[in-house]
PASEBA-1860 file (N, C-alpha, C; in nm, 3 decimals):
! residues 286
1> XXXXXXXX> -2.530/-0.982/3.710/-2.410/-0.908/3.742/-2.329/-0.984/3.848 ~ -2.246/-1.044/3.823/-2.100/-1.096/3.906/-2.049/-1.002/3.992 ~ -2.021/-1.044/4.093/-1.923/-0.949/4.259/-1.794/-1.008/4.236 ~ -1.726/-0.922/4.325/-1.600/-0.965/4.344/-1.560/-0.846/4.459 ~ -1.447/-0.879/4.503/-1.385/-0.787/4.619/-1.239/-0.843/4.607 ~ -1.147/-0.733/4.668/-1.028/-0.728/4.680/-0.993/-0.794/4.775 ~ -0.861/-0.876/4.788/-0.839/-0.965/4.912/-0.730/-0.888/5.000 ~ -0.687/-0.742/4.961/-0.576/-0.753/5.027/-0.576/-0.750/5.189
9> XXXXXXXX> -0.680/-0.670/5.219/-0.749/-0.618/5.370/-0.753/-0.779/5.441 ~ -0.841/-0.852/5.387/-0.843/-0.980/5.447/-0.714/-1.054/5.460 ~ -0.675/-1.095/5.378/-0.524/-1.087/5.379/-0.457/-1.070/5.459 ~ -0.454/-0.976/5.491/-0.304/-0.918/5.600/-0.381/-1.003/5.797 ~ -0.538/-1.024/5.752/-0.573/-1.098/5.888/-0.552/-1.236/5.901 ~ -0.598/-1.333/5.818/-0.634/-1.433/5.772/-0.535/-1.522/5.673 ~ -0.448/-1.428/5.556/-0.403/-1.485/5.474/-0.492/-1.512/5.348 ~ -0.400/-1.510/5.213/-0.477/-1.532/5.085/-0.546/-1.648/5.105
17> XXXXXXXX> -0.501/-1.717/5.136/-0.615/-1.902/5.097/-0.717/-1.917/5.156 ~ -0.726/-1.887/5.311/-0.826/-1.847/5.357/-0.928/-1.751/5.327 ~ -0.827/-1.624/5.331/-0.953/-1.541/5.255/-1.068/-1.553/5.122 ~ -1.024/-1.662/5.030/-1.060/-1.719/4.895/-1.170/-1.798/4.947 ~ -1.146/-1.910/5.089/-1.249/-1.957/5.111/-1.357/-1.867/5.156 ~ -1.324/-1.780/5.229/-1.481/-1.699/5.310/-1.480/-1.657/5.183 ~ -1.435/-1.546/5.089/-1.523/-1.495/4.954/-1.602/-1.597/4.897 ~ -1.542/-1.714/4.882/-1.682/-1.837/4.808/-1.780/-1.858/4.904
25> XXXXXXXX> -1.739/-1.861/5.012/-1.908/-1.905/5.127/-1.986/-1.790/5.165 ~ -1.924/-1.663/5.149/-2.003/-1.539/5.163/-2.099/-1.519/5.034 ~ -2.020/-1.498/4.923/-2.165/-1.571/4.813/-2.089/-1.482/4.666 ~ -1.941/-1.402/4.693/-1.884/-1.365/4.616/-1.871/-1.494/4.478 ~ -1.880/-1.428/4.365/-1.829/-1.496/4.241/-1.648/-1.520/4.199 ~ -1.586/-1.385/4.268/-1.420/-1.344/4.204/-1.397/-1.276/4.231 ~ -1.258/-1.299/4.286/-1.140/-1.235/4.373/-1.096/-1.129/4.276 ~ -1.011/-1.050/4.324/-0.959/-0.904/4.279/-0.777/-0.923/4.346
33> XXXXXXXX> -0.712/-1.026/4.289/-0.518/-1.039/4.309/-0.516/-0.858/4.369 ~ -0.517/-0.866/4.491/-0.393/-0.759/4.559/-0.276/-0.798/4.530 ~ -0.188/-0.735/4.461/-0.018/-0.721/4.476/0.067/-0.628/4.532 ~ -0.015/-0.573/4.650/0.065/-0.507/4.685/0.189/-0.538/4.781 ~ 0.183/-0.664/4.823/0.266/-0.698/4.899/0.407/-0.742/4.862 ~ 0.399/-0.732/4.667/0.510/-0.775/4.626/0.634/-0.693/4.657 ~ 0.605/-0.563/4.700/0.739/-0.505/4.705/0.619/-0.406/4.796 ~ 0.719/-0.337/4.885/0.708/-0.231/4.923/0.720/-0.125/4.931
41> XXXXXXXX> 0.630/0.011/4.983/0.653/0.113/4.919/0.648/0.266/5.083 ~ 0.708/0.277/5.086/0.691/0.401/5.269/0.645/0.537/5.187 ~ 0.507/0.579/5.187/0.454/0.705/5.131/0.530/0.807/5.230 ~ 0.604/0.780/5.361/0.654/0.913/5.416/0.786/0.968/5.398 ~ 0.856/0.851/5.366/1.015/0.839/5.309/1.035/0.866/5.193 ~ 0.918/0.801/5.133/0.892/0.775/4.990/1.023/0.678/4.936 ~ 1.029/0.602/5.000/1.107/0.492/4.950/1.050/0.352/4.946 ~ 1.136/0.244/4.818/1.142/0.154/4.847/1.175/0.026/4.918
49> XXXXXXXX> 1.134/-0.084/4.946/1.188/-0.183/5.040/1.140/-0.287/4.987 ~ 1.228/-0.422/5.017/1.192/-0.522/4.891/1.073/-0.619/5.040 ~ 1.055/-0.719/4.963/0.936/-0.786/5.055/0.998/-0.959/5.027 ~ 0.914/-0.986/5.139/0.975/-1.189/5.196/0.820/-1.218/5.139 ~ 0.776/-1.180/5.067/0.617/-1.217/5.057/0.641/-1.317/4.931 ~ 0.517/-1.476/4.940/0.582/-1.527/4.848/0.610/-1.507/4.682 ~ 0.505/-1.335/4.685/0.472/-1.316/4.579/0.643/-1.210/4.486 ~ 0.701/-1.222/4.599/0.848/-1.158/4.549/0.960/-1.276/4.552
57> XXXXXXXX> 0.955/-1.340/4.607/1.020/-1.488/4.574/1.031/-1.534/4.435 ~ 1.130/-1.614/4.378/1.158/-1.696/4.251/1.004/-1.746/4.210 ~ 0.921/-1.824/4.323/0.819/-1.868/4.372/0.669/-1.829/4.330 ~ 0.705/-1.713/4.278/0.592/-1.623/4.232/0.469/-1.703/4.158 ~ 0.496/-1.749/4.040/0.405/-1.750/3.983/0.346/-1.926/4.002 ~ 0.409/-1.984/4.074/0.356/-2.091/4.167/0.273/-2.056/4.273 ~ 0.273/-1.946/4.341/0.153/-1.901/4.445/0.024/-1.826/4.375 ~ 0.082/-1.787/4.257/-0.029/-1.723/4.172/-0.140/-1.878/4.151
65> XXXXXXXX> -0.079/-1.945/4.103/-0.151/-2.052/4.058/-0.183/-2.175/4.175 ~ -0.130/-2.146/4.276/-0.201/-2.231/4.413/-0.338/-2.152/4.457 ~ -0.334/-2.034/4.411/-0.425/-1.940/4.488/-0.544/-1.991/4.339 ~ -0.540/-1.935/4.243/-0.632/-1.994/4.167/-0.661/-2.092/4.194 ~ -0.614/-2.228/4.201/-0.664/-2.337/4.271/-0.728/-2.320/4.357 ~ -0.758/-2.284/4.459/-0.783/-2.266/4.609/-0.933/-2.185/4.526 ~ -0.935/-2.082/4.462/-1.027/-2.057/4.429/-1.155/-2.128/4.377 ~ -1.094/-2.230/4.227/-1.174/-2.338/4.183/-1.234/-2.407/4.257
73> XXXXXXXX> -1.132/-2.443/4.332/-1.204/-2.552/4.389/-1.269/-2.511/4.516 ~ -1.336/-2.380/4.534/-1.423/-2.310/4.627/-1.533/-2.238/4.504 ~ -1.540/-2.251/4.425/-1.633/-2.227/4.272/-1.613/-2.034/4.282 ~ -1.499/-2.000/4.301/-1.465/-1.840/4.230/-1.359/-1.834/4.123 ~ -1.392/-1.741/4.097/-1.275/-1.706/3.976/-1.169/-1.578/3.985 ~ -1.037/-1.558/3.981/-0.983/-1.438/3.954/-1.016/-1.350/3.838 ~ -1.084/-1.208/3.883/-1.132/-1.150/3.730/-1.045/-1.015/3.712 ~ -0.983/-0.935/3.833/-0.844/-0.887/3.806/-0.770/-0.889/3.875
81> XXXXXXXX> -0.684/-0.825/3.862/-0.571/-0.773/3.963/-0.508/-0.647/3.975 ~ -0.510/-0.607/4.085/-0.388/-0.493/4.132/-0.259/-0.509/4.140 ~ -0.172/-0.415/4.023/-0.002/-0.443/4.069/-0.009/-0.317/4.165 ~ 0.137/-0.318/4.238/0.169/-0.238/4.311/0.161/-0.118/4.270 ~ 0.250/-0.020/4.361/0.210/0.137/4.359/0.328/0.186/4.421 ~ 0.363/0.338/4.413/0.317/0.396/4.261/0.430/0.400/4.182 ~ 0.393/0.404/4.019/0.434/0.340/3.899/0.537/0.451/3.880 ~ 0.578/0.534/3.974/0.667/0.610/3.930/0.780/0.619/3.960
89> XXXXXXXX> 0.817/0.531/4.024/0.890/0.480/4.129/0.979/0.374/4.057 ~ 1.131/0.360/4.008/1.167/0.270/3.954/1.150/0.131/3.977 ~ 1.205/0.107/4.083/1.205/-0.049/4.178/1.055/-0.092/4.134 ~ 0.979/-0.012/4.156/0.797/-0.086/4.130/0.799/-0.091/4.009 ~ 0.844/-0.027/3.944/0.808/-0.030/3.779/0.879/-0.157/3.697 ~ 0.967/-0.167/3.849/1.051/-0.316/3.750/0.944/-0.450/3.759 ~ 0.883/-0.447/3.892/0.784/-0.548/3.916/0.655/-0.535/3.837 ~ 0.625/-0.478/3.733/0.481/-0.458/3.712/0.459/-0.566/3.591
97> XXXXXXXX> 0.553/-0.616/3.516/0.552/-0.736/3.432/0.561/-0.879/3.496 ~ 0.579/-0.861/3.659/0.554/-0.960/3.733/0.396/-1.001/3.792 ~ 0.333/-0.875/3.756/0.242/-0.808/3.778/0.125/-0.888/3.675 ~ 0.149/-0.857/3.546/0.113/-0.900/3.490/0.092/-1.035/3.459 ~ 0.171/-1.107/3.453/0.194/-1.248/3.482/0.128/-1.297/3.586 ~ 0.130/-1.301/3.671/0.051/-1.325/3.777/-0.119/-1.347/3.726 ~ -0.134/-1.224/3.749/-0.287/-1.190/3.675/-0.269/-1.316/3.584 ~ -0.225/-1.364/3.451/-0.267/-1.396/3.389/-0.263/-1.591/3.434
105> XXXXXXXX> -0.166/-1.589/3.503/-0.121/-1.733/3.571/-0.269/-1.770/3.708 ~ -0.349/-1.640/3.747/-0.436/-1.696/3.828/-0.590/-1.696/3.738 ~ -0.539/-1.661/3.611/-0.694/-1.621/3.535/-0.753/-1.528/3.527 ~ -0.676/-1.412/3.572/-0.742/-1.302/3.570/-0.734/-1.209/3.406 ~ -0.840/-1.135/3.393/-0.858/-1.083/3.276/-0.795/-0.945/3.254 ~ -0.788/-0.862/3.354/-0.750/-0.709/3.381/-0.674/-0.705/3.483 ~ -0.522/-0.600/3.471/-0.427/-0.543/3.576/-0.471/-0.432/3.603 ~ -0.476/-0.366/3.667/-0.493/-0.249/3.702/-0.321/-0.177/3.752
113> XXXXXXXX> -0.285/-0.066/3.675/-0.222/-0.051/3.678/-0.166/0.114/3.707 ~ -0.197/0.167/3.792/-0.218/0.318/3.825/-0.141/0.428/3.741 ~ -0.146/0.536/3.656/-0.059/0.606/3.617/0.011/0.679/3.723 ~ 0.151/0.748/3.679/0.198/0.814/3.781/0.076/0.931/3.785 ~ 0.049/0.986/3.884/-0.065/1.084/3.932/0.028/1.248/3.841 ~ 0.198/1.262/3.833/0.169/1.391/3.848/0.304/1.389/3.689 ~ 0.247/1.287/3.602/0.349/1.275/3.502/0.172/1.297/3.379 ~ 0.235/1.370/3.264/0.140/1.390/3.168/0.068/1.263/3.095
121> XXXXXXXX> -0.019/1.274/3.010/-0.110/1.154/2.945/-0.004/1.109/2.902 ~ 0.138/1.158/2.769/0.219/1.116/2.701/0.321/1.067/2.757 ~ 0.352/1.089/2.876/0.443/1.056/2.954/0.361/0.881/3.008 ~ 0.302/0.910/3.041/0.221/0.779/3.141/0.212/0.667/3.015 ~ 0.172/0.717/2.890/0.157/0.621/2.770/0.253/0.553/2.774 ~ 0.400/0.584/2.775/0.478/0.546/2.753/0.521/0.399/2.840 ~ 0.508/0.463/2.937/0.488/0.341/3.067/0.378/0.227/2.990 ~ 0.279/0.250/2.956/0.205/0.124/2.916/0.217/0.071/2.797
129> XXXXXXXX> 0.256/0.182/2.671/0.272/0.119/2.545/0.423/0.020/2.602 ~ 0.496/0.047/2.692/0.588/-0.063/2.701/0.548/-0.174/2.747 ~ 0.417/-0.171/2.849/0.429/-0.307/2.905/0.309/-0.366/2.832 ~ 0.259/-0.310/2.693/0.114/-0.373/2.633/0.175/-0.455/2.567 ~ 0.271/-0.513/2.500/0.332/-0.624/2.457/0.358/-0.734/2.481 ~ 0.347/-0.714/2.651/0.418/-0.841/2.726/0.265/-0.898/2.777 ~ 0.154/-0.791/2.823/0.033/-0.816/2.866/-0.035/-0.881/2.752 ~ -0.019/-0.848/2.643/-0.092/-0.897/2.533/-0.041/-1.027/2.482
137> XXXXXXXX> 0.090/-1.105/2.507/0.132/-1.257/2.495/0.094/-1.277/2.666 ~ 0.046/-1.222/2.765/-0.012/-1.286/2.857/-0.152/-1.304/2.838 ~ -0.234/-1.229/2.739/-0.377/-1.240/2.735/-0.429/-1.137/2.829 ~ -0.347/-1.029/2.872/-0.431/-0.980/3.011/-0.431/-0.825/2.969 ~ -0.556/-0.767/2.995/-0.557/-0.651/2.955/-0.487/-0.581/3.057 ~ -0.470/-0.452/3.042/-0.421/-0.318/3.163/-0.483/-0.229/3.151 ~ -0.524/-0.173/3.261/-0.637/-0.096/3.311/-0.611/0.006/3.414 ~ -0.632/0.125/3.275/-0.524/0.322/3.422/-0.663/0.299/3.508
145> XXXXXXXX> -0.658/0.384/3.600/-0.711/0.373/3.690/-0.725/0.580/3.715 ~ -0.867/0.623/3.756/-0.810/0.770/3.774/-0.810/0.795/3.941 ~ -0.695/0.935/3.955/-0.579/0.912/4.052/-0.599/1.046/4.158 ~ -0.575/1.090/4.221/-0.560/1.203/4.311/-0.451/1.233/4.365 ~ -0.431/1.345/4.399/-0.341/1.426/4.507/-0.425/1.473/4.617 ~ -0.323/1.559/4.718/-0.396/1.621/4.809/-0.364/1.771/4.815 ~ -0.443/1.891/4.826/-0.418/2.017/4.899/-0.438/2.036/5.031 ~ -0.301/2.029/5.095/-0.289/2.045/5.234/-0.375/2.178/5.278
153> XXXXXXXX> -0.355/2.267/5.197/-0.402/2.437/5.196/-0.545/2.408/5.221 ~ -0.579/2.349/5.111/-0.741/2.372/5.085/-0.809/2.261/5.133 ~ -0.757/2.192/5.215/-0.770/2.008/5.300/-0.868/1.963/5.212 ~ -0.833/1.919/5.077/-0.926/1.843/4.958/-0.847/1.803/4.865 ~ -0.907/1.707/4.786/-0.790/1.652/4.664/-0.803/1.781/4.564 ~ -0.696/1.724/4.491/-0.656/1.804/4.378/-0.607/1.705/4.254 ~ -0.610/1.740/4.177/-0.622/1.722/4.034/-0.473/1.614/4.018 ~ -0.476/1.478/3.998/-0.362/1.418/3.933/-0.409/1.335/3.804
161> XXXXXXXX> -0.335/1.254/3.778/-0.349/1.176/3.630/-0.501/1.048/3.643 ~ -0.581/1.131/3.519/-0.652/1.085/3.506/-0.787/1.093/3.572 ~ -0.822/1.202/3.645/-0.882/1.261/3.801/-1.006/1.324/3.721 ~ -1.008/1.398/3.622/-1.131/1.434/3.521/-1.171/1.376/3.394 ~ -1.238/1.354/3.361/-1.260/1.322/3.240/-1.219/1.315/3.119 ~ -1.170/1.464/3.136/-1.092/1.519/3.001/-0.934/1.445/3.036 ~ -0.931/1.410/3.113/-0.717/1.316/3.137/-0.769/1.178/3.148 ~ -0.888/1.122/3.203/-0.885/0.987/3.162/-0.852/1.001/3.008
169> XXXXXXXX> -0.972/1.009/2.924/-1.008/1.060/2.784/-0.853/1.037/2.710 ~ -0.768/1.151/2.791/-0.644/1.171/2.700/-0.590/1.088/2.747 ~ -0.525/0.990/2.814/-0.455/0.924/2.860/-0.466/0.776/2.760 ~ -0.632/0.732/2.714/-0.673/0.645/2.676/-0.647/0.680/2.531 ~ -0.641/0.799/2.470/-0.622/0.846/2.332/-0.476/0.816/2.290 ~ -0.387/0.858/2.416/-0.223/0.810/2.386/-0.177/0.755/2.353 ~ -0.262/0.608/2.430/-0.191/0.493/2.373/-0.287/0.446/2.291 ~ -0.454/0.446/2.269/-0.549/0.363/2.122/-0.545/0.251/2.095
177> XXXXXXXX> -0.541/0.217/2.255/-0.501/0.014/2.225/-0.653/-0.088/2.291 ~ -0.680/-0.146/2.230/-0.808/-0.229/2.300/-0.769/-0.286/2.426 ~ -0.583/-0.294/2.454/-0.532/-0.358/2.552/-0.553/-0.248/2.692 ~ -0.567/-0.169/2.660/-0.524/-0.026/2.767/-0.710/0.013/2.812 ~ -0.736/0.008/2.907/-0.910/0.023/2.909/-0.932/0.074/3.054 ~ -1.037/0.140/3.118/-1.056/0.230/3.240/-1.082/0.130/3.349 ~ -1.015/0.180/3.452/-1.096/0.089/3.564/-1.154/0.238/3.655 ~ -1.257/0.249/3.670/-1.300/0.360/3.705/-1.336/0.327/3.913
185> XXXXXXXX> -1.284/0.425/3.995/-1.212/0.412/4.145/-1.365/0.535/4.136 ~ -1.498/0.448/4.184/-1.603/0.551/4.249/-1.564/0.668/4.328 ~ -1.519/0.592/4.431/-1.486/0.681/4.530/-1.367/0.772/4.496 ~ -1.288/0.768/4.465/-1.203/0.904/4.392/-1.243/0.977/4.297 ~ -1.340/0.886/4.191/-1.412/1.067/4.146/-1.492/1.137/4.204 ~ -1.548/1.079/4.349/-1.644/1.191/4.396/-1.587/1.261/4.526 ~ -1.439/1.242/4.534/-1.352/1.333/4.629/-1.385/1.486/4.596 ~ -1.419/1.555/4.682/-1.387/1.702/4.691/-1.258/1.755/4.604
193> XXXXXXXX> -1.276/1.829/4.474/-1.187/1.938/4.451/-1.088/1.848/4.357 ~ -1.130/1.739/4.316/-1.044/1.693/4.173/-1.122/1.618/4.117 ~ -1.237/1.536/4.117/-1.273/1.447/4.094/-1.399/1.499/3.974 ~ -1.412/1.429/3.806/-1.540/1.437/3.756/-1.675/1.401/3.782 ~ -1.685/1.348/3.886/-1.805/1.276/3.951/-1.824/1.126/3.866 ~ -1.901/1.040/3.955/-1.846/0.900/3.886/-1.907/0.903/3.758 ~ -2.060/0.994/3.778/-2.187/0.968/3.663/-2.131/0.996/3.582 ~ -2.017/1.151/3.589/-2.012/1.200/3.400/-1.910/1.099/3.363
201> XXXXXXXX> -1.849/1.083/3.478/-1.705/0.919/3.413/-1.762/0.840/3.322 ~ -1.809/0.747/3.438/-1.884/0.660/3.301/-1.923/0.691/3.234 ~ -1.995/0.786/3.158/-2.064/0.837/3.091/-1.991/0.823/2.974 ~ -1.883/0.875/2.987/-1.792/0.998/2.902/-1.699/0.867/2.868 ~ -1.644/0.749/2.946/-1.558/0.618/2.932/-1.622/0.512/2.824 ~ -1.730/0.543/2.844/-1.867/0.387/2.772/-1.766/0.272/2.792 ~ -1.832/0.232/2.693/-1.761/0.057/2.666/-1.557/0.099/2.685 ~ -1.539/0.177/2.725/-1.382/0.163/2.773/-1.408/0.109/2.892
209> XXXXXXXX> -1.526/0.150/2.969/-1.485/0.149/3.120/-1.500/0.012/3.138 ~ -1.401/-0.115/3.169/-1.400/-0.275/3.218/-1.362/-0.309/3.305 ~ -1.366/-0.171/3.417/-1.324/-0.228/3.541/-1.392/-0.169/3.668 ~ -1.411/-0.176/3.783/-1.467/-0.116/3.862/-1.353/-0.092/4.041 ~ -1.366/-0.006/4.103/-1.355/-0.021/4.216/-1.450/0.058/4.268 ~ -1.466/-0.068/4.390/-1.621/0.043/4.474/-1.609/0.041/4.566 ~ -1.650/0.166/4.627/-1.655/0.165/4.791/-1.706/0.314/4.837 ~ -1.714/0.360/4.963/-1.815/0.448/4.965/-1.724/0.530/5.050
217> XXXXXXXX> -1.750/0.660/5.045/-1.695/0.786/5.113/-1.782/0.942/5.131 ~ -1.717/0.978/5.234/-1.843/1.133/5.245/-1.826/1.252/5.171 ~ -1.751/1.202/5.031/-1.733/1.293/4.942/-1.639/1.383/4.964 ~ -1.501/1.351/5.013/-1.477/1.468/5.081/-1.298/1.377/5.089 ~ -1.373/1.231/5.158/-1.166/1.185/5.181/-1.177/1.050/5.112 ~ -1.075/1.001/5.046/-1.080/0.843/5.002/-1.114/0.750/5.120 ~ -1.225/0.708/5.193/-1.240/0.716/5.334/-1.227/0.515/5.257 ~ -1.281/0.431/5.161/-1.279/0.349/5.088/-1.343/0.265/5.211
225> XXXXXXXX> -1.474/0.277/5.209/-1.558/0.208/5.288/-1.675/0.133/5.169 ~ -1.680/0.069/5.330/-1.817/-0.045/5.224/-1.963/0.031/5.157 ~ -1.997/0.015/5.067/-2.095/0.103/5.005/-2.209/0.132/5.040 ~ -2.293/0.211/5.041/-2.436/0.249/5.086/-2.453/0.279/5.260 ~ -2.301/0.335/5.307/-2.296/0.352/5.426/-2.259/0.476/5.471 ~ -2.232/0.555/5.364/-2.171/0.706/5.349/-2.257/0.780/5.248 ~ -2.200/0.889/5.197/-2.280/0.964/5.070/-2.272/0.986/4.959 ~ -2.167/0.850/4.921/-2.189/0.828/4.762/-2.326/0.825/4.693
233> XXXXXXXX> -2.387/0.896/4.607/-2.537/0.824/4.566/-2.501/0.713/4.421 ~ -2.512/0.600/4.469/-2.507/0.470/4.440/-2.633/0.422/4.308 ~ -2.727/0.468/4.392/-2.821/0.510/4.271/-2.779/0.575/4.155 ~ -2.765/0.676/4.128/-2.693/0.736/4.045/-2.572/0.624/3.955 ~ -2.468/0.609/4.036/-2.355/0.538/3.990/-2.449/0.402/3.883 ~ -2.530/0.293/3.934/-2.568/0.203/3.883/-2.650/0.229/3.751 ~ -2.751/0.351/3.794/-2.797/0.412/3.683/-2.704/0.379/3.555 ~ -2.584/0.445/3.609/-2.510/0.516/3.484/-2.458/0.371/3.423
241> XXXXXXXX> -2.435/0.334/3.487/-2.333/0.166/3.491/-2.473/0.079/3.358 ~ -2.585/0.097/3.416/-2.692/0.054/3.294/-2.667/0.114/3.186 ~ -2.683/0.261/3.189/-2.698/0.336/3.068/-2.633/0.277/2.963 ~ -2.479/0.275/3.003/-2.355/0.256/2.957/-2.393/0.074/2.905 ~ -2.464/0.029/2.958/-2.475/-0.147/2.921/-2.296/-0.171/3.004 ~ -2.234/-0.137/3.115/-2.141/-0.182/3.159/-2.153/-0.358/3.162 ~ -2.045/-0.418/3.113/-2.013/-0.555/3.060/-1.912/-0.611/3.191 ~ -1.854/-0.539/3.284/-1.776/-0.575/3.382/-1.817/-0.637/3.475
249> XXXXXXXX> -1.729/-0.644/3.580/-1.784/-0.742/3.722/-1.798/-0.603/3.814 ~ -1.867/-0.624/3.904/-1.880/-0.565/4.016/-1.790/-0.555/4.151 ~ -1.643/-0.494/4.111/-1.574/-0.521/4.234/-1.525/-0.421/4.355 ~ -1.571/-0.477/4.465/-1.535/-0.351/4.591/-1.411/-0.316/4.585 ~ -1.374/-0.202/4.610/-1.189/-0.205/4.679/-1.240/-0.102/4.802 ~ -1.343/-0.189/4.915/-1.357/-0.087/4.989/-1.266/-0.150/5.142 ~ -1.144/-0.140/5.153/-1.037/-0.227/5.197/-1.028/-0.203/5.334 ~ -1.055/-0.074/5.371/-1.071/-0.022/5.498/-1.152/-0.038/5.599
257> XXXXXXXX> -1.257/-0.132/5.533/-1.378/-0.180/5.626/-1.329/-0.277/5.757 ~ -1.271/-0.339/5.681/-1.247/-0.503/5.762/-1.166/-0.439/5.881 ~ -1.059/-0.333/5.859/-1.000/-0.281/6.011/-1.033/-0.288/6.112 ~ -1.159/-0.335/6.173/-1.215/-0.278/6.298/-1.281/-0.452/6.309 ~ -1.253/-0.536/6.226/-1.249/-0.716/6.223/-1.129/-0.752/6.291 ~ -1.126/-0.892/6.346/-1.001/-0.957/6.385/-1.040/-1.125/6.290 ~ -0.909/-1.175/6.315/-0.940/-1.351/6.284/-1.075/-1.426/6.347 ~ -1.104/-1.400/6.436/-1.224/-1.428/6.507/-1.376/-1.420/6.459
265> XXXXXXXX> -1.377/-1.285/6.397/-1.495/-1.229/6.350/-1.509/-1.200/6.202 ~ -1.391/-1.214/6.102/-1.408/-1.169/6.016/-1.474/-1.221/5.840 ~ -1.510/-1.318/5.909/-1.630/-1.385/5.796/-1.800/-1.310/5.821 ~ -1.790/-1.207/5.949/-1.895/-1.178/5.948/-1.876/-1.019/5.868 ~ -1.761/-0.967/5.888/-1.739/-0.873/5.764/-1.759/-0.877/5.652 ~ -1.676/-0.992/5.641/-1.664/-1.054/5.444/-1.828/-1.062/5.423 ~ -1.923/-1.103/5.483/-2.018/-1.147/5.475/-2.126/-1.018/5.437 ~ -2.074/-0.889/5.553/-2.165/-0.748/5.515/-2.137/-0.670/5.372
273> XXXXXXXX> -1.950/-0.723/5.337/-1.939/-0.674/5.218/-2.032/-0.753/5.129 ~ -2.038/-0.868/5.134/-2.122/-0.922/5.011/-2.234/-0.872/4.988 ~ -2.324/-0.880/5.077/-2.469/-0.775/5.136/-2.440/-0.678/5.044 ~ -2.365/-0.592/5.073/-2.373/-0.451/5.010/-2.327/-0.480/4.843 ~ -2.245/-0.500/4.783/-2.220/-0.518/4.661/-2.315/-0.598/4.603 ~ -2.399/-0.670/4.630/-2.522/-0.762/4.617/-2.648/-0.710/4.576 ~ -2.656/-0.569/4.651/-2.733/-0.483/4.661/-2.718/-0.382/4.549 ~ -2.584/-0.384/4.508/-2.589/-0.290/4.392/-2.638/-0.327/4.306
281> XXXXXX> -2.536/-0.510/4.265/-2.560/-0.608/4.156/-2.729/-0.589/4.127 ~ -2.803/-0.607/4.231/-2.947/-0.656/4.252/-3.020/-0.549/4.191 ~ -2.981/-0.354/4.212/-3.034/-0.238/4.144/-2.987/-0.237/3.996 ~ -2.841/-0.300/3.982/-2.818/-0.294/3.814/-2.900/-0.397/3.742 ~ -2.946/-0.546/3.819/-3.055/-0.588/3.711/-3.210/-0.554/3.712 ~ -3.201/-0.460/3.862/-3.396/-0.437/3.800/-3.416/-0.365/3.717
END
């Protein structure tokens, strides 16, 4: 079983190229393209703002492919990527075929591509049967992802696109494309008060599910911590991940860890994430 972790957390300390090197000397196999920096997004305004990042530049898909480099030649591979957020949002929705490209210009196999949380299965299809055309002359699959809200009332998530079983299920029925496939977010199905739990997910996804995000929480807030440090039971999750014969990589998006790292120290982070995802890898082959 292959690791991988998301770079964006490291990133914002260190920078992408760097961060590519500590993932190869920590003992990671493949990076996970954060894009979120291509454009920006203010959850309190709820507006957009464009970004100087080089990944919004003409420039784009020349940093996609410096960064793959940087990878090779540190022996990792890009195995997906994250476009930005959220897809409901025009301005982002224009970038998500930039999105794609990318992914496919650094080698990556899967976008992950979030549905809007509070738009129906048929509605959200629509969004992807448009962009499965352009992903599919890129070679790169796209991958919903399931999603949450919050109840301020009842201080717990609540139910958005794709959050149970039965709306992954339908969401994946909409569109019936080999291109369109689950990336299943652990830690948001085992949020309090929306979530199917990860076990019946997979369960219920099989061979759809080709993607992973992992990270650990007290069941309760997307807290997206490093795994086996909270009360996800992990056991369980890997179990299921066998049952299923899961064919994917093993990748963290537990992004929130590294916060409490600086430039100074933070290869000894990168280093505990590997530990822990290592540890899973290590229960899915006994």
């Amino acid at each position: 079983m292959k690791t991988s972790t998301e770079i964006a957390s490291a990133a914002h300390i260190i920078g992408e190229e760097k961060t590519l090197e500590y993932l190869a000397k920590a003992g990671f196999d493949a990076w996970d393209f954060s894009m979120f920096d291509m454009c920006h997004y203010d959850w309190r305004t709820q507006s957009f703002s464009a970004s100087t990042h080089p990944l919004a530049t003409d420039n784009y898909l020349a940093f996609a492919r410096r960064l793959k480099r940087i990878g090779l030649d540190n022996g990792i591979v890009c195995n997906q990527s994250h476009a930005p957020f959220p897809s409901d949002c025009a301005e982002i929705r224009s970038y998500l075929k930039r999105a794609i490209e990318c992914t496919a210009e650094a080698g990556g196999q899967i976008c992950i591509i979030h549905p809007a949380n509070n738009r129906s299965a048929q509605a959200n299809a629509e969004m992807y049967l448009e962009l499965l055309p352009f992903a599919k002359d890129c070679g790169v699959k796209i991958a919903a992802e399931n999603m949450w809200n919050w109840n301020r009332e009842k201080d717990e998530s609540t139910f958005a696109a794709c959050a149970s079983t039965e709306s992954f299920l339908e969401h994946l029925d909409a569109v019936n494309d080999d291109f369109l496939v689950a990336c299943l977010d652990v830690g948001h199905a085992e949020m309090r008060g929306s979530g199917s739990g990860a076990v019946a997910m997979i369960r219920a996804l099989n061979s759809r599910l080709q993607a992973l995000h992992l990270h650990d929480n007290d069941r309760w807030h997307d807290s997206h911590q490093i795994p086996l440090s909270m009360f996800i039971d992990f056991d369980a999750v890997v179990s299921a991940l066998k049952e299923i014969d899961y064919k994917g990589y093993f990748t963290l998006e537990a992004d929130q860890y590294l916060g409490a790292y600086s430039e100074e120290n933070i290869f000894e982070g990168i280093c505990s994430l590997y530990a822990s995802v290592r540890k899973l890898a290590d229960m899915f082959e006994a």
